[in-house]
C-alpha positions, 0 to 999 in steps of 0.5 A: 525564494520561489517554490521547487515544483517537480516537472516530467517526473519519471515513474518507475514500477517496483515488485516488492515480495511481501513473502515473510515480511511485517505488515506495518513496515512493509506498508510504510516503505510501500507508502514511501515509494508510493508518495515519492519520497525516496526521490530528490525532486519530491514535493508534498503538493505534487504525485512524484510517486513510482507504481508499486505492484505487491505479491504473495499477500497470503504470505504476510506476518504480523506481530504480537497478539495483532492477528487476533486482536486487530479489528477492521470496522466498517459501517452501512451508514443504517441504524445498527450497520456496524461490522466488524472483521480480526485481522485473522479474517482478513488473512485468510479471505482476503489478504490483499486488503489488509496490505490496502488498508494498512498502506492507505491510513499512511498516504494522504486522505485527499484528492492527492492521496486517492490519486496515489493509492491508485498506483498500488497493485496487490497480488495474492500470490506469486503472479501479476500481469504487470511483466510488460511494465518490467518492475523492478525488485525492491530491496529492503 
């Protein structure tokens, strides 16, 4: 039996509006189109992916107690260099990022995974200068 290895994919671009939607589940359905996994020809050693363009990032919810209680930490790699930032932070900064973040801890931490997270295109509000690609609207 030999290996499927998926040639000539075709990409498509997807608009998801992020206007209401949970955090977590938005990014795990924006990581399966991102992967490629909604698509027959999938292969877990080949991008098979679509481009995924967000918008309205300011308008994201969490549940529970998140807002307040999740922490994002980053470090400067020098002695006492830990940061931290809530979620809450994060929202009213930048909230591009907490999509980001949370569609990047579910793709793969490699040279596959960094090529796919460079389809993500996420917009704070309602605008983005993808029309030329016609994204189509994705339904959840």
């Amino acid at each position: 039996m030999k290996t499927f290895v998926p040639k000539d994919v075709e990409r498509k671009w997807w608009l998801v509006d992020a206007d209401g939607k949970v955090l977590g589940r938005l990014a795990t359905q924006v990581a399966v189109l991102l992967r490629g996994k909604h698509k027959p020809q999938f292969a877990a050693f080949v991008d098979t992916g679509d481009f995924v363009v967000v918008i309205n990032a300011k308008k994201i919810t969490v549940t529970g107690q998140k807002r307040e209680e999740k922490v994002y930490y980053s470090h400067s790699q020098y002695p006492g260099g830990l940061k931290t930032k809530t979620l809450k932070d994060v929202l009213e900064k930048e909230p591009e990022e907490a999509i980001r973040k949370a569609v990047r801890g579910m793709i793969p931490k490699n040279k596959l995974g960094r090529a796919v997270f460079k389809k993500l295109k996420v917009y704070r509000g309602p605008n983005h200068p993808h029309q030329a690609q016609h994204p189509e609207a994705y339904k959840f």
